[in-house]
C-alpha positions as CSV (number, residue, x, y, z in Angstrom):
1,X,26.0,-69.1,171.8
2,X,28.0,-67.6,169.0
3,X,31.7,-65.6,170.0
4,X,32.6,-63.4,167.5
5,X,35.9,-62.5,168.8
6,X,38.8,-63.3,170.8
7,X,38.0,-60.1,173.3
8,X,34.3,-61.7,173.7
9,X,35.5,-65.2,174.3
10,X,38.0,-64.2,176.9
11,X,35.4,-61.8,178.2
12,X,33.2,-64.7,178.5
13,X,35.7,-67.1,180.2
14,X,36.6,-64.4,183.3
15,X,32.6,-64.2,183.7
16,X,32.3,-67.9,184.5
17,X,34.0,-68.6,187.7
18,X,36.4,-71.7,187.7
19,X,34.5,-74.9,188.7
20,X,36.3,-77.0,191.4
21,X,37.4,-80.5,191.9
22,X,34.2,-82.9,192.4
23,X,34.9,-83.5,195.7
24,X,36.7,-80.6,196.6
25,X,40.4,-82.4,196.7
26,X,43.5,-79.9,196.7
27,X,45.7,-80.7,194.1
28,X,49.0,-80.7,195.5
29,X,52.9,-81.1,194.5
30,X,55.6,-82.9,196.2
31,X,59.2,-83.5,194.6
32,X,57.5,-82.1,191.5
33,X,54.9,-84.7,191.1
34,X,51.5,-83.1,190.8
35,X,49.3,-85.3,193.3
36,X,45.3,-84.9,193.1
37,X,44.6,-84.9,196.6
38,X,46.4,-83.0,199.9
39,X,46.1,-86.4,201.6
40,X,47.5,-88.6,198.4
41,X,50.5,-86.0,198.7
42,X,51.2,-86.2,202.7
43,X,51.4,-90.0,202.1
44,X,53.7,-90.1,199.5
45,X,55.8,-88.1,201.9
46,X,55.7,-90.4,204.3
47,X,56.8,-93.3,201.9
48,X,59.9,-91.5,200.2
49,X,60.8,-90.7,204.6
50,X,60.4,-94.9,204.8
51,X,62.2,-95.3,201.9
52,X,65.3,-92.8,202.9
53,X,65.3,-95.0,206.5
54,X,65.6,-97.9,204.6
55,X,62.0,-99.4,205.4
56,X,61.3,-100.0,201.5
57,X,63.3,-100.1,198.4
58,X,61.3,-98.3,196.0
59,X,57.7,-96.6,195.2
60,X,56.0,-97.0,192.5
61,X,52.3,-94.7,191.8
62,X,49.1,-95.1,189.2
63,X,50.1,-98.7,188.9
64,X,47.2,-100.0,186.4
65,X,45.4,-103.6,186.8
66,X,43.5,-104.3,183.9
67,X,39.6,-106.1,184.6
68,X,37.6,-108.4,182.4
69,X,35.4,-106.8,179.9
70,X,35.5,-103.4,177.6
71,X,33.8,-100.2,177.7
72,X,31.3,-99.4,174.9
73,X,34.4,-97.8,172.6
74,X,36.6,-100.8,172.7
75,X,38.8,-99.4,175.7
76,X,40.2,-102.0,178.5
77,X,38.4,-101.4,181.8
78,X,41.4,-100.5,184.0
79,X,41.7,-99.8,187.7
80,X,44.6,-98.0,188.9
81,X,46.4,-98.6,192.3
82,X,47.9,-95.6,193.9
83,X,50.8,-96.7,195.3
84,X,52.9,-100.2,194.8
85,X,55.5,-100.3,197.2
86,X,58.6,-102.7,197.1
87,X,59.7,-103.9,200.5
88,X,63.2,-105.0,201.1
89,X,62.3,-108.9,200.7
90,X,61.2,-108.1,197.3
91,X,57.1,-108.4,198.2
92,X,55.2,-105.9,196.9
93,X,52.3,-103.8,199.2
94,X,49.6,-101.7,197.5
95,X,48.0,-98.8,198.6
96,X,45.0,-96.6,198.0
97,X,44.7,-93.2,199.2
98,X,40.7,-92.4,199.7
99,X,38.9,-89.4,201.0
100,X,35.5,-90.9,200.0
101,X,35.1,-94.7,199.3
102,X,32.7,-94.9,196.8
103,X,30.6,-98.1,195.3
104,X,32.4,-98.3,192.5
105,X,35.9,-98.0,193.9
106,X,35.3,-100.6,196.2
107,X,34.0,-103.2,193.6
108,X,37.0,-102.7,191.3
109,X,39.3,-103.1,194.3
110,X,38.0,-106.1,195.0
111,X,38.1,-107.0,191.6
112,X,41.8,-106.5,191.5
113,X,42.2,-108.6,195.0
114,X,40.2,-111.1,193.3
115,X,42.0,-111.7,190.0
116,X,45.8,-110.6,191.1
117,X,45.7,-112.4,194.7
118,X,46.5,-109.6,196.3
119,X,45.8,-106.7,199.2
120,X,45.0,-103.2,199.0
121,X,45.6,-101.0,201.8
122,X,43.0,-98.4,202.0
123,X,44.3,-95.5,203.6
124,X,42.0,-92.8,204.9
């Protein structure tokens, strides 16, 4: 379909109506971080309320964990944590917040616990 002008394209954009997220998530904002998901949000929440009572010393989110192998165009197959959290002994807990668990979420989790030694919280 050809436009011919800017009137017609934007004619043509308020015609289509806006598509949604996949799985219907509401992004939300907290402390003016933009958070996918209503429930990724709420949980950050409560980790800066642990960290302000002094239950952890500092949150860190999208922490990446790169896996063997490449995609087709060269890129490093990556899976990304949501939340690291540092305790106050200096350990590191990991968190992922999921409305739906799907296959291939769960093998690249188990991926990461495989290759890094470590545990990821799944938090529904």
């Amino acid at each position: 379909m050809k436009v011919k002008s800017m009137k017609e394209y934007q004619a043509l954009l308020k015609k289509q109506p806006m598509r949604g997220s996949k799985y219907n998530a509401v992004p939300t904002e907290v402390a003016g971080i933009r958070f996918a998901t209503k429930k990724e949000a709420e949980f950050y929440e409560l980790l800066l309320a642990k960290k302000k009572a002094g239950e952890i010393k500092y949150i860190l989110r999208q922490v990446p964990f790169d896996l063997p192998g490449h995609y087709d165009n060269g890129k490093v197959i990556r899976h990304y944590v949501d939340f690291a959290v540092c305790m106050p002994d200096g350990t590191f807990e990991f968190f992922e917040v999921k409305g739906r668990d799907l296959p291939l979420g769960k093998m690249k989790r188990l991926q990461v616990e495989d290759l890094y030694d470590i545990k990821i919280h799944l938090v529904r």
